[in-house]
C-alpha positions in Angstrom: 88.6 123.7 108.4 91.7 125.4 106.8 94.5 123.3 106.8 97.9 124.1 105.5 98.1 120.7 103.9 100.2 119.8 100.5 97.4 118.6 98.4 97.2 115.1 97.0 99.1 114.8 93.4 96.5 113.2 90.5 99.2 110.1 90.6 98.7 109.7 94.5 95.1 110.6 94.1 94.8 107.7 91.7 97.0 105.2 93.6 94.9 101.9 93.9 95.9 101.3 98.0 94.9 105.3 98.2 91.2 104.8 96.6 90.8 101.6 98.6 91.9 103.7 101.8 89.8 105.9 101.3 86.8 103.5 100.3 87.6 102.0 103.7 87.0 105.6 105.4 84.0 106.6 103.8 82.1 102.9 104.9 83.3 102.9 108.4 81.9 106.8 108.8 78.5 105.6 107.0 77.9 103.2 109.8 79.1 105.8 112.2 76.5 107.8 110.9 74.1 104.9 111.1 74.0 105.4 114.9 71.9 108.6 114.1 69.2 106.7 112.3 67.9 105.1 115.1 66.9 108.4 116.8 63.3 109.5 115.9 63.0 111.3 112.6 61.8 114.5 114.5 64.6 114.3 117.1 67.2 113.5 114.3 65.9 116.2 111.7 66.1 118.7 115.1 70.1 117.9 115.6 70.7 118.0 112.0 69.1 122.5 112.2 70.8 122.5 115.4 73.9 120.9 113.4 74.3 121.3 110.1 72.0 124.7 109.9 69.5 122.9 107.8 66.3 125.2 109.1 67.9 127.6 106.4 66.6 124.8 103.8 62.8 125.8 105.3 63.2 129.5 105.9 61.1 131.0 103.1 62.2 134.6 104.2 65.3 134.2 102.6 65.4 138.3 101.3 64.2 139.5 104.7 67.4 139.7 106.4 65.7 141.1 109.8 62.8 138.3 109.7 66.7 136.0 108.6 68.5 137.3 111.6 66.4 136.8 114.2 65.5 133.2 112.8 69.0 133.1 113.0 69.8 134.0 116.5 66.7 132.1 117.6 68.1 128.3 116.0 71.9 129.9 117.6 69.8 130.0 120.8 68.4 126.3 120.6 72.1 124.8 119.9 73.6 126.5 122.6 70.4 124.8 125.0 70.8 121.5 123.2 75.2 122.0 124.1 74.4 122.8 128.1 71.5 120.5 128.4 72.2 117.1 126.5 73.0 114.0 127.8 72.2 110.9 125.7 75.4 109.5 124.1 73.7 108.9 120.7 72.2 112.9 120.4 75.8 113.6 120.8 77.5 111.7 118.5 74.6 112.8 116.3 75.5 116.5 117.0 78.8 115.7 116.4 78.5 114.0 113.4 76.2 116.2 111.4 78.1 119.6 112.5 79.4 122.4 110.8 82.9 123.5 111.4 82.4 126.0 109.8 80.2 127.5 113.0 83.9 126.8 115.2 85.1 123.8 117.1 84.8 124.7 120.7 80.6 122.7 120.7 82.7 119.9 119.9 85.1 120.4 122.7 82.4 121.0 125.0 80.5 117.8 123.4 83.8 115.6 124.1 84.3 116.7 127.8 80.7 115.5 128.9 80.7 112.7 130.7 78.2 111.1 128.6 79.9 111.1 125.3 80.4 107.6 124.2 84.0 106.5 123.5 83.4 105.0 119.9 82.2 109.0 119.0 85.0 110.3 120.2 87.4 108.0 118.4 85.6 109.2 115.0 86.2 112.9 116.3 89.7 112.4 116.8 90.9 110.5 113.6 88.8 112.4 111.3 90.5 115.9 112.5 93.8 114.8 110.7 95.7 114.3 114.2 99.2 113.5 112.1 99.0 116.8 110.7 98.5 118.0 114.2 101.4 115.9 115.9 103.9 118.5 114.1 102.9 121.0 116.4 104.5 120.8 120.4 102.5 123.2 121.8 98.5 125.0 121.1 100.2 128.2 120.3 102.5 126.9 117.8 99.4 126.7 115.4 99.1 129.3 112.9 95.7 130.5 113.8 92.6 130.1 116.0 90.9 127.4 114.3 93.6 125.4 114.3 94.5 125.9 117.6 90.8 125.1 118.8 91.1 121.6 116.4 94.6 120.9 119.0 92.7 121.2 122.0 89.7 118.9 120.5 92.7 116.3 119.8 94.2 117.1 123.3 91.1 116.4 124.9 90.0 113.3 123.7 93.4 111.6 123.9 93.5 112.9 127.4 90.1 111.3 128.2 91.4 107.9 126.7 94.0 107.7 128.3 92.7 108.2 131.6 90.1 105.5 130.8 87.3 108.1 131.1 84.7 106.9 129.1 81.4 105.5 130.7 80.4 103.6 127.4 81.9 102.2 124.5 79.3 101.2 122.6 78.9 103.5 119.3 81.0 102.0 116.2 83.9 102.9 114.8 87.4 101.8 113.4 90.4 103.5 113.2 92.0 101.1 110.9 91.7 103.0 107.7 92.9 106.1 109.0 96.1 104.0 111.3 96.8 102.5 108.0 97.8 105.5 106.4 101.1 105.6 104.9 102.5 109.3 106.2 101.1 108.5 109.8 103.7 107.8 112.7 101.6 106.0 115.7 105.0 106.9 117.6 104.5 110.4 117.3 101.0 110.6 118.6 101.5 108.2 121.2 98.2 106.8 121.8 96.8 104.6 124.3 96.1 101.0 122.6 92.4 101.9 123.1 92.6 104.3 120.8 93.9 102.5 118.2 90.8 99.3 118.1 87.8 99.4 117.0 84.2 99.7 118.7 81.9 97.3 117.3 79.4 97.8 114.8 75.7 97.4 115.8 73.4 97.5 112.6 70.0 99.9 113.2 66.8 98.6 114.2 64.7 97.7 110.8 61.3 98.5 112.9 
């Protein structure tokens, strides 16, 4: 996403409490991701072309643009089924984990309004979409473009689902801490339910 964001200085950017921030981060979304893992290779290799795009990696017709654009409509197809028609909490948060923003935010509004989206991948939506950047902003159409505005109404939507308690499991890790412990964020701001602010537990993958 294209965020008008002052970039990190090579002094901050070498700060020891930033790296270890940021070290922090990058475990807590590995065993996010970890969720995925114990989906079938099949079903989880499907998500991740539904996803990411990743049939592209397969399609050997890459200089046929026709034979390219209708493969192309066809997997555009499948992830709008797999968007109306999905319901286990753990193919969502694998959807939501492996997708491309690039391909626009509203799946992942859609994805965060169904009633079986687990609370713990909703928390890893909302923190990873930079929501202290986003607290500057009053209103959706104070943003400075469409993508932007569709990233508000992600945040609007989860925040509104916590605090309403609308969440039918909260069973799929993850913890906020590294993000909350940011030094530019103001929890006053974003005013957040307490819920939003502990973390789910962390359930290692099945071995078998």
């Amino acid at each position: 996403m294209a965020k008008r964001v002052r970039k990190k200085t090579k002094t901050e950017l070498a700060d020891p409490t930033f790296r270890k921030r940021v070290s922090s981060q990058s475990e807590v979304l590995l065993r996010a991701y970890a969720e995925c893992e114990k989906l079938s290779k099949s079903r989880l290799q499907f998500i991740y072309d539904l996803a990411e795009g990743a049939w592209v990696n397969r399609f050997v017709n890459l200089d046929d643009d026709v034979a390219f654009e209708k493969e192309s409509r066809r997997w555009a197809k499948l992830r709008r089924e797999f968007v109306n028609t999905v319901e286990k909490p753990r193919e969502i948060h694998c959807f939501t984990c492996l997708y491309s923003a690039d391909q626009g935010i509203k799946p992942l509004i859609r994805m965060m309004k169904h009633p079986s989206c687990d609370a713990g991948t909703a928390l890893r939506l909302f923190w990873i979409y930079d929501p202290a950047y986003y607290s500057d902003y009053r209103t959706i159409s104070e943003c400075p473009d469409d993508e932007e505005q569709d990233v508000m109404r992600l945040l609007r939507t989860i925040k509104r689902r916590f605090k309403q308690n609308d969440f039918k499991t909260n069973k799929i890790y993850f913890d906020p801490e590294p993000w909350i412990e940011a030094g530019d964020l103001d929890l006053e701001a974003l005013q957040l339910p307490d819920s939003m602010l502990a973390a789910v537990p962390w359930s290692p993958p099945d071995n078998r």
